[in-house]
N, C-alpha and C positions, 0 to 999 in steps of 0.2 A: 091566830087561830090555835085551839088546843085540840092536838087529837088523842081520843081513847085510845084506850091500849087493841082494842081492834082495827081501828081506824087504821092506826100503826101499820097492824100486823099486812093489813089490804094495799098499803098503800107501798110498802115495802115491796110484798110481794109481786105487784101490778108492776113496779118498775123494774124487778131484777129479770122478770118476764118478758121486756123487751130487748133485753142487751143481747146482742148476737152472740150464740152459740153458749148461751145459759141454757141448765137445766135444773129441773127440782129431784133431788132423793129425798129417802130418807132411813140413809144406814143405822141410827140410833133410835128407830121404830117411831110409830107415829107420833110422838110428841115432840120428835121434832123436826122441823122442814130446813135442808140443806142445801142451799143452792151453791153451785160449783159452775166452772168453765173451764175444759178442757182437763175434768178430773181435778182441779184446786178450787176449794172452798173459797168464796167469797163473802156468804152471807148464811147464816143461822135463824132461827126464829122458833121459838118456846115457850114455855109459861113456867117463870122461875116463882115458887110459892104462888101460884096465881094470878100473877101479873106478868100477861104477853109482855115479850123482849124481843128486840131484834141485835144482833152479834155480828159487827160489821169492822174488817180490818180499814187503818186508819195510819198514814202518819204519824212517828211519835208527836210531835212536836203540835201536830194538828190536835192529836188524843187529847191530850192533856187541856190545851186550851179550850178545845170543846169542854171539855171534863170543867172546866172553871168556870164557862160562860153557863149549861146547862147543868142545872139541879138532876135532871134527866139522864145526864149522861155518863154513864159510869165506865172502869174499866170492865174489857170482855169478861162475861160469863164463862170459868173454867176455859179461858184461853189467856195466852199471853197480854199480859196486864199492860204492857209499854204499847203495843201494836193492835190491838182489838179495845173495839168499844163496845157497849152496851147501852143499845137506846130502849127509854119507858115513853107510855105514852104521857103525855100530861102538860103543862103549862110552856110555852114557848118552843115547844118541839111540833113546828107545824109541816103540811105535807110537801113545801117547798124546798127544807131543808132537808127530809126523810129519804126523798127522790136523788138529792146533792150527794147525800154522803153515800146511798145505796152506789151510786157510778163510781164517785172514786175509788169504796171498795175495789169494784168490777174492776176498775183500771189499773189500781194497785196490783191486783192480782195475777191481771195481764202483763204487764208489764215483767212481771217474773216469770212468764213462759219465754219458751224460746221462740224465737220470731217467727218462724217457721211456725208455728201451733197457733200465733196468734189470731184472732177472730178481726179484731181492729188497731189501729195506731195506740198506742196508750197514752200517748205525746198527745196527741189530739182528739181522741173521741170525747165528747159529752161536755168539749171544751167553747165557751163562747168567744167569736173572734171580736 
């Protein structure tokens, strides 16, 4: 399934909205939506030249291979290039996988608070046994 670049931007959204102790800003005024946990960014979303993006940190080692299997996927928009990604909407980026990567952000994120802060396991949430 292909989703437009709104399609994206909703389905994104709809999932960073369930993850405990997520919220939405948006310190870089409305164009663009910030989502964070416990004050750390996890998730971005914009419209670069026109075309909704979502800005999701990532693994290097995952990045990259994303980055080579998707056309779609590029490094982060004005974030760091090795650990941020950049998903389009469009061919092969469907909402199975939009939802995958939106958690590991989330967990990657978590995972770098301090335990005490944390909302869930990072070892384990969003993980199937």
């Amino acid at each position: 399934m292909t989703l437009d670049g709104e399609t994206l931007l909703k389905t994104a959204a709809n999932r960073a909205e369930e993850l405990p102790g997520a919220g939405l800003e948006h310190p870089f005024g409305h164009d663009w939506e910030v989502f964070k946990v416990r004050g750390k960014v996890f998730m971005l979303m914009t419209e670069v030249p026109g075309r909704p993006v979502v800005i999701l940190k990532s693994e290097p080692a995952e990045a990259e291979a994303l980055r080579e299997q998707y056309e779609n996927v590029t490094p982060g928009y004005h974030m760091n290039k090795k650990h941020w990604i950049t998903l389009e909407g469009g061919n092969a980026i469907g909402e199975k996988l939009v939802r995958e990567l939106v958690t590991e952000s989330y967990r990657l994120v978590v995972g770098g608070l301090p335990k005490s802060q944390r909302p869930v396991d990072p070892h384990t949430y969003g993980r199937r046994s």
